[in-house]
N, C-alpha and C positions, 0 to 999 in steps of 0.2 A: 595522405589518407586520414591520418589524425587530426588533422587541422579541420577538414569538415565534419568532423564528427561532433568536435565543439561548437564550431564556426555556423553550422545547418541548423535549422528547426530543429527544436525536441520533437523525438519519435512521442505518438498518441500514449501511449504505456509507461512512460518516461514523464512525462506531463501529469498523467492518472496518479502515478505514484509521488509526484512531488506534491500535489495536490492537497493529498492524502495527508503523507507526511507533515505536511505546513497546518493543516486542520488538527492532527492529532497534536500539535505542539499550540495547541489553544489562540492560531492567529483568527484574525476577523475571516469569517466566512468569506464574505463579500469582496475582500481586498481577495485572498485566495483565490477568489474567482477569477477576480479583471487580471489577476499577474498571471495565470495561467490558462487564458482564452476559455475561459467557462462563462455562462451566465450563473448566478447566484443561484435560481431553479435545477439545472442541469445538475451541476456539482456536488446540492445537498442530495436529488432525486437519482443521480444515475452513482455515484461514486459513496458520497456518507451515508446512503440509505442503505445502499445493496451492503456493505461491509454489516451494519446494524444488523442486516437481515443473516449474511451466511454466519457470523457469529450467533446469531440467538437461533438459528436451526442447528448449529452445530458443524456446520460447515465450515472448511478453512476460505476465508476471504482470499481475494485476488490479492499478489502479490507477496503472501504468507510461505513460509519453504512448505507448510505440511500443503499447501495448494501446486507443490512440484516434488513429487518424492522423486529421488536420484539426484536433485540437485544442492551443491551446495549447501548443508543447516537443512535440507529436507528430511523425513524419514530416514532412506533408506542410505542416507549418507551418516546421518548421526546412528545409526546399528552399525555401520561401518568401523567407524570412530574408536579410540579406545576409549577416550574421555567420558562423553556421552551424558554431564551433569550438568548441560547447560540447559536451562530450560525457556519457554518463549516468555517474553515479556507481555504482561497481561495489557488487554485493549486498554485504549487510553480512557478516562470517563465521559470526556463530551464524543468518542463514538459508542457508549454503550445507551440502550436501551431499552 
């Protein structure tokens, strides 16, 4: 069971996020794209736009813990926590705008 889990296609969400990830660490859009079945349109319009967008509403982007309270690094996990001093790492600059 673990062996497909590596061995299968990345789940859609899984891809999104590595996408993401790979954009925020200042790689070429473009390569981002082709290494994760995007076109260079899709990628910047559906994934680094919408993040652009729920950060400057004030909205927790996809994939963010406050975009899942209960889970793991979410809200209502970190009120849980004793620690509770850890705070999010600010967006990267080429997704602000």
């Amino acid at each position: 069971m673990a062996e497909a889990l590596f061995c299968g296609p990345p789940h859609p969400c899984n891809a999104a996020y590595e996408a993401l990830r790979a954009v925020s660490r200042r790689l070429c859009q473009e390569g981002v794209a082709g290494r994760f079945g995007y076109s260079y349109d899709r990628l910047h319009a559906q994934l680094v736009l919408s993040v652009r967008h729920s950060c400057a509403a004030g909205t927790p982007p996809p994939f963010s813990p406050a975009a899942h309270p209960g889970r793991a690094g979410g809200p209502a996990h970190k009120a849980a926590s004793s620690s509770g001093s850890r705070r999010p790492s600010p967006m990267p600059p080429n997704l602000e705008h």
